[in-house]
mmCIF file of the C-alpha atoms, coordinates in Angstrom:
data_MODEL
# 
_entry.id   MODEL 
# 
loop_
_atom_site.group_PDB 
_atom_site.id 
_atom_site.type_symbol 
_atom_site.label_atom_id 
_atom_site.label_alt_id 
_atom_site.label_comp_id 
_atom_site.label_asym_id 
_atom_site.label_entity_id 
_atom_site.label_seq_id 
_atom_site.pdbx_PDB_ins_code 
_atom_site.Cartn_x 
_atom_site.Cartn_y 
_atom_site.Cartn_z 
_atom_site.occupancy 
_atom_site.B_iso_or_equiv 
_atom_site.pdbx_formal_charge 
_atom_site.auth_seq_id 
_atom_site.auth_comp_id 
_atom_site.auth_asym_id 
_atom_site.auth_atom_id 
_atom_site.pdbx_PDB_model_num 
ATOM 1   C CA . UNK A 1 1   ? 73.982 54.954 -4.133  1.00 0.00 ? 1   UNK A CA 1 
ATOM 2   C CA . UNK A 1 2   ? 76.518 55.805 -1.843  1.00 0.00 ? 2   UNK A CA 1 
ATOM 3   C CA . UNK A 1 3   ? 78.890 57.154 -3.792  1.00 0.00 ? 3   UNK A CA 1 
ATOM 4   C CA . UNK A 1 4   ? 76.027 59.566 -5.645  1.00 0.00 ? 4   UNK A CA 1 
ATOM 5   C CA . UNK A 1 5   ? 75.704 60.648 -1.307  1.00 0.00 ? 5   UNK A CA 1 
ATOM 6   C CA . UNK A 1 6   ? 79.551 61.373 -1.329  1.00 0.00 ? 6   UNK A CA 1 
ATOM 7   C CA . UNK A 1 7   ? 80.043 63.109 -4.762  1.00 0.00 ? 7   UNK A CA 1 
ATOM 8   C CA . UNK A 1 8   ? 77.315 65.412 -4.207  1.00 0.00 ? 8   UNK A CA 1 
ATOM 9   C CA . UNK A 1 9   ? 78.784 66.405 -0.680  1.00 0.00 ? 9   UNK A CA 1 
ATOM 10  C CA . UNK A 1 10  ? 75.495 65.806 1.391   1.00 0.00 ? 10  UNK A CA 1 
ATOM 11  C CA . UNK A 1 11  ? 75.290 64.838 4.868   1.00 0.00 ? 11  UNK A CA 1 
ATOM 12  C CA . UNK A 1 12  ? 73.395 61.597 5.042   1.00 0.00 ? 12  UNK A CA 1 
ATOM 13  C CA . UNK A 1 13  ? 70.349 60.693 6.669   1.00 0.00 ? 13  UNK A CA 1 
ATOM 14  C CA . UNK A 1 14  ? 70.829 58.121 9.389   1.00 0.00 ? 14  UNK A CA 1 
ATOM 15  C CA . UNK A 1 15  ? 67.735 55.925 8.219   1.00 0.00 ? 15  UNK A CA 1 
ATOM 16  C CA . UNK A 1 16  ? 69.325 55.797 4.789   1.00 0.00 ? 16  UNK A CA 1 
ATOM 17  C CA . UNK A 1 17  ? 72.802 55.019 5.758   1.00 0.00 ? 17  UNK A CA 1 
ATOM 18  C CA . UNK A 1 18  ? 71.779 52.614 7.964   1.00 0.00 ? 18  UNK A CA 1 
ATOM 19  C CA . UNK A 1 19  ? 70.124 50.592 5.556   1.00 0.00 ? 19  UNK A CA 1 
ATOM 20  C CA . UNK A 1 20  ? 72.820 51.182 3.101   1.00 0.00 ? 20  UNK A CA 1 
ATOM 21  C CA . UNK A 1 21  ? 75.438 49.536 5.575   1.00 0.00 ? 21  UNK A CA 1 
ATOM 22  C CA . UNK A 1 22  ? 73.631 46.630 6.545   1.00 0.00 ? 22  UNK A CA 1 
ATOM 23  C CA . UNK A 1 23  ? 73.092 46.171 2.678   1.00 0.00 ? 23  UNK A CA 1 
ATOM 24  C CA . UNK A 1 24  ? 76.715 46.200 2.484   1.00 0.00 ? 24  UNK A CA 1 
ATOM 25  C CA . UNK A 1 25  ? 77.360 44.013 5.095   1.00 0.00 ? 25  UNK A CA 1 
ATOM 26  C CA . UNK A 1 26  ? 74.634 41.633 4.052   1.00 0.00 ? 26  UNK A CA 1 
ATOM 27  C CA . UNK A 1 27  ? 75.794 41.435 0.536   1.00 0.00 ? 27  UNK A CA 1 
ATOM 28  C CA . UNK A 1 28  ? 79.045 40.791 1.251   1.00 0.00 ? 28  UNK A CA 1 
ATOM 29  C CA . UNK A 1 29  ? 78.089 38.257 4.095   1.00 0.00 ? 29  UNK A CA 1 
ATOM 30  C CA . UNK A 1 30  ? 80.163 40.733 6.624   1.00 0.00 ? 30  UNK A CA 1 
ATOM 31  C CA . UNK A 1 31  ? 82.886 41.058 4.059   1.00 0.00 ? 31  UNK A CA 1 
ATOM 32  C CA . UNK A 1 32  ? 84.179 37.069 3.511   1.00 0.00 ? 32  UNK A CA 1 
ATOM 33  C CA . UNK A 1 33  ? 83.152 38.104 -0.047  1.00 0.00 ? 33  UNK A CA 1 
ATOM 34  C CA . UNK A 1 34  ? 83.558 41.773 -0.587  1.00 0.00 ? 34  UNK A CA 1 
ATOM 35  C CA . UNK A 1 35  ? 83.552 42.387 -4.440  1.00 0.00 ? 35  UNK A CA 1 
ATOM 36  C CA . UNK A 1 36  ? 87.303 44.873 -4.061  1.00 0.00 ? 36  UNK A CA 1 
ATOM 37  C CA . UNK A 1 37  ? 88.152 47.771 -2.258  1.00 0.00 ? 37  UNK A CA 1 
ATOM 38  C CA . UNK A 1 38  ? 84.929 50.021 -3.135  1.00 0.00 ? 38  UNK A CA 1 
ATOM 39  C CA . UNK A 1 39  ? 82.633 47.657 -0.627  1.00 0.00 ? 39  UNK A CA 1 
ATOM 40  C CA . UNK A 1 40  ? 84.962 48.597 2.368   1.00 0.00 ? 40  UNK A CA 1 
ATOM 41  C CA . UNK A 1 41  ? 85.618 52.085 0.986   1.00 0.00 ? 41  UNK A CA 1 
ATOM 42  C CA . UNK A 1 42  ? 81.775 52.325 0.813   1.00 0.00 ? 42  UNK A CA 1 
ATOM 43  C CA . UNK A 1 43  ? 81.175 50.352 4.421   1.00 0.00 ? 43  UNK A CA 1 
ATOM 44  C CA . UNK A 1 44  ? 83.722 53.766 6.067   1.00 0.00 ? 44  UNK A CA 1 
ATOM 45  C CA . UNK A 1 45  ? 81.497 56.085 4.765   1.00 0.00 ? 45  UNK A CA 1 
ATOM 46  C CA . UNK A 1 46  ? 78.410 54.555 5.785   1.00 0.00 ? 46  UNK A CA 1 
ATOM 47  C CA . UNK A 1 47  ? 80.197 53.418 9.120   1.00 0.00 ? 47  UNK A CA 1 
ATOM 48  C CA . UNK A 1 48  ? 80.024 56.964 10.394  1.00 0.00 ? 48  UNK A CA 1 
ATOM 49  C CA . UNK A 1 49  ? 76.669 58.128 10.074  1.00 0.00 ? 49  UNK A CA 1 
ATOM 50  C CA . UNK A 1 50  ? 74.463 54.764 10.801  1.00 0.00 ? 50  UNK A CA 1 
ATOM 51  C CA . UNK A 1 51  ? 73.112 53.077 13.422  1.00 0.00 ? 51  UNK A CA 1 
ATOM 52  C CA . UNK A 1 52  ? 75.243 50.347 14.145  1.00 0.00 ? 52  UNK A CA 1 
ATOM 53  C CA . UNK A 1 53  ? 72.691 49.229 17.312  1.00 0.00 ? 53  UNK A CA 1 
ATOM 54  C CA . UNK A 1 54  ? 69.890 48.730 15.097  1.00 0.00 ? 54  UNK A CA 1 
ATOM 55  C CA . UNK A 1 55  ? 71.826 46.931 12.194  1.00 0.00 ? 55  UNK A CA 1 
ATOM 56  C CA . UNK A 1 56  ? 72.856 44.709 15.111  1.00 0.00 ? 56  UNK A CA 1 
ATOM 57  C CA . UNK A 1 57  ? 69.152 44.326 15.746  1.00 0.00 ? 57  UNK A CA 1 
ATOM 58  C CA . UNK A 1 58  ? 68.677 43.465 12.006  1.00 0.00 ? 58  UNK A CA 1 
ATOM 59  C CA . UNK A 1 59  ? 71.317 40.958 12.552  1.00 0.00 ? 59  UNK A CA 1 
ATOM 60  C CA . UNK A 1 60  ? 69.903 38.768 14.915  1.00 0.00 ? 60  UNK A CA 1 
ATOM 61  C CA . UNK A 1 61  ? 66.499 39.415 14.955  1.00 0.00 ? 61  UNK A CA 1 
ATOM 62  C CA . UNK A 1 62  ? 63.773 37.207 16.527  1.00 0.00 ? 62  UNK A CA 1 
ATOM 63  C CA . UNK A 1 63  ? 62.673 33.228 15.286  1.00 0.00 ? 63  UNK A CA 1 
ATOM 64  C CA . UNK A 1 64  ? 58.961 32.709 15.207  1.00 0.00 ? 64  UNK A CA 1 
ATOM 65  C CA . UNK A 1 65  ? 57.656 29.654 16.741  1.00 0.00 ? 65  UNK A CA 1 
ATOM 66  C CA . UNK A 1 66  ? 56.764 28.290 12.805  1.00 0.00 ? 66  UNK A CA 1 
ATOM 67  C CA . UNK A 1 67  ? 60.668 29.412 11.397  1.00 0.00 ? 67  UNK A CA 1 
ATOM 68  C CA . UNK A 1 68  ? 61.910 27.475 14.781  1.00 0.00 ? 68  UNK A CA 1 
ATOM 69  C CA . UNK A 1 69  ? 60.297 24.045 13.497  1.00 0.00 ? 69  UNK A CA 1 
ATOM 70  C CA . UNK A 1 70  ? 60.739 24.858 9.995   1.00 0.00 ? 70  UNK A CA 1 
ATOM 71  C CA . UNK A 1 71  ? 64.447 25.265 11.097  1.00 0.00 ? 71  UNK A CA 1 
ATOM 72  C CA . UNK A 1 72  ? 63.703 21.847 13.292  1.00 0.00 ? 72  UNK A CA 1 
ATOM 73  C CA . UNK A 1 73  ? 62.444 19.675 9.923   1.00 0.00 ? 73  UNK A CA 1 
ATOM 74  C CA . UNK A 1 74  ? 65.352 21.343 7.892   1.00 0.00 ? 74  UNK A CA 1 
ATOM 75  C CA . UNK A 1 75  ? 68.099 19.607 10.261  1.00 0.00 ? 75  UNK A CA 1 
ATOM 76  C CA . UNK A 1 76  ? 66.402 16.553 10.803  1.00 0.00 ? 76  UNK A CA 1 
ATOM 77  C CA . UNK A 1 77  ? 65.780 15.859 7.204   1.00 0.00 ? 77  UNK A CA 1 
ATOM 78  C CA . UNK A 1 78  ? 68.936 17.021 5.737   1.00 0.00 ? 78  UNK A CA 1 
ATOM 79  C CA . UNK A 1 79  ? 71.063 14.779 3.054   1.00 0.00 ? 79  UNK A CA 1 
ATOM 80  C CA . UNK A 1 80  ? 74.455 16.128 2.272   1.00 0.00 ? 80  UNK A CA 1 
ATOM 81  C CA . UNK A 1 81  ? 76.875 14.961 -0.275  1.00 0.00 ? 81  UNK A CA 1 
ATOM 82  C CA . UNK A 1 82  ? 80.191 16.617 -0.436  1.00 0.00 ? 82  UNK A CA 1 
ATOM 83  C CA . UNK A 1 83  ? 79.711 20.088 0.925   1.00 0.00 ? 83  UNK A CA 1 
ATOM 84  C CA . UNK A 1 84  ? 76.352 20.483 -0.062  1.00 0.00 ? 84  UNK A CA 1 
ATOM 85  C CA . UNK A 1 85  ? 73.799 19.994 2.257   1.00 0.00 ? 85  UNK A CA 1 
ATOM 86  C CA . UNK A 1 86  ? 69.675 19.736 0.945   1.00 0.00 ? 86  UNK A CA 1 
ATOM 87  C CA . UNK A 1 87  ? 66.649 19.675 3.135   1.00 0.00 ? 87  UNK A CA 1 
ATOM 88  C CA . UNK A 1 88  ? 62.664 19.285 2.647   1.00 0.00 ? 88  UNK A CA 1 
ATOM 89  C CA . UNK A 1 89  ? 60.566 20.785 5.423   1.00 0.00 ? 89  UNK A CA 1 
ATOM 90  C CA . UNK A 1 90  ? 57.334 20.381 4.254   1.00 0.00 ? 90  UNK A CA 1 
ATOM 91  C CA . UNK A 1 91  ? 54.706 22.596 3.759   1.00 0.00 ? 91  UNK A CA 1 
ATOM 92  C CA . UNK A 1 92  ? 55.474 26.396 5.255   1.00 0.00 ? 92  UNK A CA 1 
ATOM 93  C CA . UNK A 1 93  ? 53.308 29.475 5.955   1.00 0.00 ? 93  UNK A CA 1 
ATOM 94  C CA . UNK A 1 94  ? 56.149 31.649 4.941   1.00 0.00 ? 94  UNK A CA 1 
ATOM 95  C CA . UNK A 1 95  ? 59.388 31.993 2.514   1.00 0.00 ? 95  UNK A CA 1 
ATOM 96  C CA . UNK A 1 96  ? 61.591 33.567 4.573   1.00 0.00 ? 96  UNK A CA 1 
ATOM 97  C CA . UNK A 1 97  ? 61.490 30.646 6.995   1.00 0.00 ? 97  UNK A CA 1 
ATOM 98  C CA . UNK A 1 98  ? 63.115 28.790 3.888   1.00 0.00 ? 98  UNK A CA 1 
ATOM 99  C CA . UNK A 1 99  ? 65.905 31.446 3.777   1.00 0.00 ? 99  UNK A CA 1 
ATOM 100 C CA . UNK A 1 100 ? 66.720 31.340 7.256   1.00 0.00 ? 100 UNK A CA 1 
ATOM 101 C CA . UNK A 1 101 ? 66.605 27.362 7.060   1.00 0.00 ? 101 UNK A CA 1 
ATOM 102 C CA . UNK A 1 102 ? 69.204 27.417 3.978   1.00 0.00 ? 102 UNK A CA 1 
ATOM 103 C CA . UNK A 1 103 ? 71.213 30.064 6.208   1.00 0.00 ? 103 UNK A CA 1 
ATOM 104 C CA . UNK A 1 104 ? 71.602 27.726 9.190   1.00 0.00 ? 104 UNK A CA 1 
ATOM 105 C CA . UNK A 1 105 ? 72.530 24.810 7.022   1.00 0.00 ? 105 UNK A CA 1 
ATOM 106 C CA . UNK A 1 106 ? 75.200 26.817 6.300   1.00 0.00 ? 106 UNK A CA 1 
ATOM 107 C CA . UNK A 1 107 ? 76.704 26.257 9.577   1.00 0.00 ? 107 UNK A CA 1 
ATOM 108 C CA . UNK A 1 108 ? 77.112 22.845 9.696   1.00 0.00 ? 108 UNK A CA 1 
ATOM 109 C CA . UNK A 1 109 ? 80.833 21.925 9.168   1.00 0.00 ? 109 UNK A CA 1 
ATOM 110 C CA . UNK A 1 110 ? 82.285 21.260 5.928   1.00 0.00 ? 110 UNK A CA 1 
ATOM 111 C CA . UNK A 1 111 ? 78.677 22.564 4.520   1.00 0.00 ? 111 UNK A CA 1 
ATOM 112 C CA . UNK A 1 112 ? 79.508 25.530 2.314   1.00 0.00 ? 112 UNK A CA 1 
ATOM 113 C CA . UNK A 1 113 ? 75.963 25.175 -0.454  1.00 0.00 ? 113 UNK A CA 1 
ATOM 114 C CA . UNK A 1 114 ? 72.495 24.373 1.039   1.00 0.00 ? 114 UNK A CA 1 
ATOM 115 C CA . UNK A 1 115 ? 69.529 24.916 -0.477  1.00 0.00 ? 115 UNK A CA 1 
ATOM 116 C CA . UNK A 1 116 ? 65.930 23.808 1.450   1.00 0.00 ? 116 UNK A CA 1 
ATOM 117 C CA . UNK A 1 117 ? 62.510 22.837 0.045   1.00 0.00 ? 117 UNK A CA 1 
ATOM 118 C CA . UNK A 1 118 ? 58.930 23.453 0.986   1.00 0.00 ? 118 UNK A CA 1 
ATOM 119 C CA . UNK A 1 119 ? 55.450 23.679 -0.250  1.00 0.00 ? 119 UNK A CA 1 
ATOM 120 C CA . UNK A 1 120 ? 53.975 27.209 -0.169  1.00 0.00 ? 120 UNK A CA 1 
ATOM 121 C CA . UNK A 1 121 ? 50.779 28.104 -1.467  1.00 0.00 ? 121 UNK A CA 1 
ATOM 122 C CA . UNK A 1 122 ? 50.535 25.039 -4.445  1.00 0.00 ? 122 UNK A CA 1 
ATOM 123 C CA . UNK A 1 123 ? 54.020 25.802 -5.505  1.00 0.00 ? 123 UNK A CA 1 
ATOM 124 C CA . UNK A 1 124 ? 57.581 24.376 -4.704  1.00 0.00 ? 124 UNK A CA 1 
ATOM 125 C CA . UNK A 1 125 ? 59.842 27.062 -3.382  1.00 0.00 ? 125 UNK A CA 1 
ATOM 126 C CA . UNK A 1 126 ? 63.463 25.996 -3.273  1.00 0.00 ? 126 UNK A CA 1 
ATOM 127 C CA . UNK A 1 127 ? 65.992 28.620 -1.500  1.00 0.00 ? 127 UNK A CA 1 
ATOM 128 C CA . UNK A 1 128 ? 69.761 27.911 -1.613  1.00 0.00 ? 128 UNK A CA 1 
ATOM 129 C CA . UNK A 1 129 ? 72.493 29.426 -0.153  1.00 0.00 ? 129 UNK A CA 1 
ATOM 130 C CA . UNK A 1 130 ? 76.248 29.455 -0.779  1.00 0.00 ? 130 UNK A CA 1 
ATOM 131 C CA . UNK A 1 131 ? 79.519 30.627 0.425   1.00 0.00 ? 131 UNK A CA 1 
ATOM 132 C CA . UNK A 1 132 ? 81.755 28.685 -1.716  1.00 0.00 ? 132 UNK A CA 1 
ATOM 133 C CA . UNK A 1 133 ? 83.482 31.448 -4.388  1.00 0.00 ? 133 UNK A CA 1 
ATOM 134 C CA . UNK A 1 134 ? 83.483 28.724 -7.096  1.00 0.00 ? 134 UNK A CA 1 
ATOM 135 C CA . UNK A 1 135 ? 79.842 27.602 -6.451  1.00 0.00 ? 135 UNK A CA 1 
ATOM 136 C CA . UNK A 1 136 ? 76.268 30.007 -7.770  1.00 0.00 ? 136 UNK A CA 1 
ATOM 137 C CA . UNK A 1 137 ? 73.308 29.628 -6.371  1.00 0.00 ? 137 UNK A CA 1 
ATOM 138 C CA . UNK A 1 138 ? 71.316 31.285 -8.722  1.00 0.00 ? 138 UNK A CA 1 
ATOM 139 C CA . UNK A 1 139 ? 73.151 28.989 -11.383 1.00 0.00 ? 139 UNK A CA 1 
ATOM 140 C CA . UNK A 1 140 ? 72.678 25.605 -9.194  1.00 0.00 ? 140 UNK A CA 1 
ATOM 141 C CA . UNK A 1 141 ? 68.696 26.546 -8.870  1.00 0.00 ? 141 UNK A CA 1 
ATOM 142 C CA . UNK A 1 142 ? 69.007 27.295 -13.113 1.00 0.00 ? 142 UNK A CA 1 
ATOM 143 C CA . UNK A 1 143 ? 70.494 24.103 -13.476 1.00 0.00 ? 143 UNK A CA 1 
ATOM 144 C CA . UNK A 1 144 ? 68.285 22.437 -11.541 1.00 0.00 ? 144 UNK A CA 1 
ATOM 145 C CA . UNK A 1 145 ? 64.649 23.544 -12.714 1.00 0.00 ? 145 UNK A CA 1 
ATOM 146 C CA . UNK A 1 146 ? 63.438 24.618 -16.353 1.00 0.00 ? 146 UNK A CA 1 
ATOM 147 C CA . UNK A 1 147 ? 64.359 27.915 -17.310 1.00 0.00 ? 147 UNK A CA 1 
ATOM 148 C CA . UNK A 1 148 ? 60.818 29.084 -17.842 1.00 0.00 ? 148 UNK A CA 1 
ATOM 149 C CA . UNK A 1 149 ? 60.817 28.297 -13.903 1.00 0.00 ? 149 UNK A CA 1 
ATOM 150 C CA . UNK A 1 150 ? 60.711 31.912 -11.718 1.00 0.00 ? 150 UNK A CA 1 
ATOM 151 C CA . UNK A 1 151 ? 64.391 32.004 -10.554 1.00 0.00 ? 151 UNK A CA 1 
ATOM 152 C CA . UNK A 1 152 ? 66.000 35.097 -8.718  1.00 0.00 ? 152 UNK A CA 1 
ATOM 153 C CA . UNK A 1 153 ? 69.086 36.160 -6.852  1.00 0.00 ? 153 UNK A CA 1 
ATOM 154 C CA . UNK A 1 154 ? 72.854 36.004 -7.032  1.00 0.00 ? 154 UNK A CA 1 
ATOM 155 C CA . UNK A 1 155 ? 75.946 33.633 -6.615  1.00 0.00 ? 155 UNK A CA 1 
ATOM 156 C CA . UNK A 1 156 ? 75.314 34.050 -2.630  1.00 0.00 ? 156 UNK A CA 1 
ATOM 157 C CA . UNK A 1 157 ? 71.213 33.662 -2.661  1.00 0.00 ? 157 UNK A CA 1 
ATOM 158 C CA . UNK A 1 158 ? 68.698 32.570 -4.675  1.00 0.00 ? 158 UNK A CA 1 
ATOM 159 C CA . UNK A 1 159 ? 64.949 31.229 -4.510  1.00 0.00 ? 159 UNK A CA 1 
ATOM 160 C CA . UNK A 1 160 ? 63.540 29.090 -7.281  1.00 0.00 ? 160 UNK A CA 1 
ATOM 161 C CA . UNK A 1 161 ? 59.691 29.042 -7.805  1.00 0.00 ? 161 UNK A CA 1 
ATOM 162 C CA . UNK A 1 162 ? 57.920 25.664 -9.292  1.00 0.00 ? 162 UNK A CA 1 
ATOM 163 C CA . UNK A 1 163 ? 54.126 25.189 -9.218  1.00 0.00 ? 163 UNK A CA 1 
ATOM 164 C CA . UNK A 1 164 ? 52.793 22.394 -8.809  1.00 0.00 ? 164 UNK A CA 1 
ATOM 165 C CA . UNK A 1 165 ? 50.144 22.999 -11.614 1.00 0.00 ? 165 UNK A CA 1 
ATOM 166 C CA . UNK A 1 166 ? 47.659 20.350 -12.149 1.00 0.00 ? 166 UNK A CA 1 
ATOM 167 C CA . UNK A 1 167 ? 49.097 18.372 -9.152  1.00 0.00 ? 167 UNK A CA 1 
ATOM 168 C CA . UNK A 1 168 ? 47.995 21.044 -7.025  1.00 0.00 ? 168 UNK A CA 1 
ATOM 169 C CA . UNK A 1 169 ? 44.389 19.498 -7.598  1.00 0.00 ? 169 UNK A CA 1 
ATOM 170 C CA . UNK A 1 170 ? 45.567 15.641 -5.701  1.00 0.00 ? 170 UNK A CA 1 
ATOM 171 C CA . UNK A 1 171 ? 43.108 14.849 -2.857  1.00 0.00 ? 171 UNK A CA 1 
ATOM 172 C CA . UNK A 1 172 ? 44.320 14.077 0.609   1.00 0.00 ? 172 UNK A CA 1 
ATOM 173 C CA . UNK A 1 173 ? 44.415 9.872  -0.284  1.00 0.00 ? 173 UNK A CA 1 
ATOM 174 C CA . UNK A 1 174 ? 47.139 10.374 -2.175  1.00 0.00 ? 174 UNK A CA 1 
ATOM 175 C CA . UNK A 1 175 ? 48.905 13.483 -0.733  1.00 0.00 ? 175 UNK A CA 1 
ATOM 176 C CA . UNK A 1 176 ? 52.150 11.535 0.702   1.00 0.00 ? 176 UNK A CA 1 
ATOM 177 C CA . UNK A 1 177 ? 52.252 9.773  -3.106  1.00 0.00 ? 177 UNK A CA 1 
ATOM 178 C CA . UNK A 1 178 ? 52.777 13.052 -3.640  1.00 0.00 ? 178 UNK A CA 1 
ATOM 179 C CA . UNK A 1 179 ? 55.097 14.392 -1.367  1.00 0.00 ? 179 UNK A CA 1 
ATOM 180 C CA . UNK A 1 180 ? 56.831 11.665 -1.538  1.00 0.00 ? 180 UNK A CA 1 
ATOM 181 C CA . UNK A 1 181 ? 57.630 12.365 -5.639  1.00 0.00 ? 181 UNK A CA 1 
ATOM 182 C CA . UNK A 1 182 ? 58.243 16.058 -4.782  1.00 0.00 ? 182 UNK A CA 1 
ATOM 183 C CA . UNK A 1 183 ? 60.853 15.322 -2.604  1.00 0.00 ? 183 UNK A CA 1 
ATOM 184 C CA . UNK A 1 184 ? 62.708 13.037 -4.210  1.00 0.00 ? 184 UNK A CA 1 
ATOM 185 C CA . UNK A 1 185 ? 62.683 14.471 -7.953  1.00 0.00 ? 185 UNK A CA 1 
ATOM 186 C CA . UNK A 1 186 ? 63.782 17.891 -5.958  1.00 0.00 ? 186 UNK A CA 1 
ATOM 187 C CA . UNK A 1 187 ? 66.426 16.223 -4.169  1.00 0.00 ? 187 UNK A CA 1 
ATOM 188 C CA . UNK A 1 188 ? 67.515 14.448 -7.333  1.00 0.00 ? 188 UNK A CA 1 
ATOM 189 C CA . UNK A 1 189 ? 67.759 17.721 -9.777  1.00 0.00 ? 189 UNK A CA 1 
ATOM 190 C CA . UNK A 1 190 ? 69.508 19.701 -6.798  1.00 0.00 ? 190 UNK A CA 1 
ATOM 191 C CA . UNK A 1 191 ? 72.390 17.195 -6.449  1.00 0.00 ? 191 UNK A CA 1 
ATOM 192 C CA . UNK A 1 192 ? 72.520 17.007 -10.098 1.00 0.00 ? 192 UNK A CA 1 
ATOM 193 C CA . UNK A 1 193 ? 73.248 20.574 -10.749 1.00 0.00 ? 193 UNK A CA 1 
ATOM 194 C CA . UNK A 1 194 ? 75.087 20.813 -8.130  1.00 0.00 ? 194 UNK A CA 1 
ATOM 195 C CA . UNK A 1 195 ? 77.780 17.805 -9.175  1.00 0.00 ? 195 UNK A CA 1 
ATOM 196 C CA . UNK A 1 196 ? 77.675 19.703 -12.434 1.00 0.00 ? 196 UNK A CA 1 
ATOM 197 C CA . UNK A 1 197 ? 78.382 22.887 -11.191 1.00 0.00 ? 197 UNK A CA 1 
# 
C-alpha cells in the first residue's frame, strides 16, 4: 500500500500512515523480523508523516480487569518444555485476552513459542505466538488440530478455532470431567506439533 502512496507522488494522510507504520512495526515485531530492506525502506516513508504519539498509545494500551486475570491463570498454569511455553486459562469473555496472554508468555526467559487455551463461547480457541525464525505458528496450530479446524495467521501469530460440538451440551456434574479432558488432549497435541516442528 505504501509504495502505491509513493509511486503515485501523493502526500499521505496522517490517519492512514499512521496505521500503516504501526502495521509495519507490528508485523515485524519492531523489526527483530523485518522480511529485507523494503520493511525499513517502507517504515522511512511512513516515519515522516504519522503519529508516532498515538502508535505509542497503540503500543501499550490499557489491561482490562478480565485480560489482567486471564493474564494471572496464563502464568500460573503454564507448562513449558524446551522453549515452548503452553497455558489453559479457562473460560474467557474475550479472544484478544488470549493474544495478549500468548504475548506475555513470550517474555519469560528462554520462552521463544507460547500458545494459550480457553473456552469461548462452546468452542476451544488456542492462540500461539512465536519469535523463533525456525518455528510457525500457524503451522504448530495446523499440526496440532484437524485441518478442517478454522486456523488463521502467520509464522509470528496464529489462532486456532475447535468447537466443542456435542460436548458443548455436558451439564454442570460433569463440567471439570470435562475440562479436565480439554486441557490435557490440548496440551498433548500442542507439544506434539511442536516437537515435530
Amino acid at each position: 500500500m505504501t509504495d502505491f502512496v509513493r509511486d503515485a507522488g501523493l502526500v499521505p494522510d496522517q490517519r492512514v500512515t499512521t496505521a500503516l507504520l504501526y502495521g509495519v512495526r507490528a508485523g515485524t515485531r519492531e523489526f527483530r523480523r523485518a522480511n529485507g530492506v523494503n520493511d525499513y525502506d517502507v517504515a522511512g516513508f511512513l516515519h515522516a508523516y504519522a503519529d508516532l504519539g498515538r502508535i505509542e498509545a497503540l503500543r501499550s494500551p490499557g489491561v482490562s480487569g478480565d485480560t489482567f486475570d486471564v493474564l494471572r491463570d496464563a502464568i500460573a498454569n503454564r507448562e513449558r518444555r524446551a522453549s515452548f511455553a503452553v497455558s489453559n486459562v479457562g473460560t474467557v469473555s474475550s479472544v484478544s485476552a488470549l493474544e495478549e496472554s500468548a504475548d506475555s508468555l513470550l517474555r519469560l526467559e528462554g520462552v521463544s513459542t507460547a500458545a494459550v487455551f480457553g473456552l469461548y463461547e462452546e468452542t476451544i480457541v488456542i492462540s500461539c505466538r512465536a519469535e523463533d525464525v525456525r518455528t510457525s505458528a500457524v503451522n504448530i496450530l495446523d499440526g496440532a488440530f484437524d485441518a478442517s479446524e478454522t486456523t488463521g495467521g502467520n509464522a509470528d501469530a496464529a489462532t486456532a478455532r475447535v468447537p466443542l460440538g456435542i460436548f458443548a451440551q455436558v451439564d454442570s456434574r460433569h463440567a471439570a470431567t470435562l475440562d479436565s479432558l480439554i486441557d490435557a488432549s490440548t496440551r498433548k497435541a500442542l507439544f506434539t506439533a511442536f516437537e515435530s516442528s
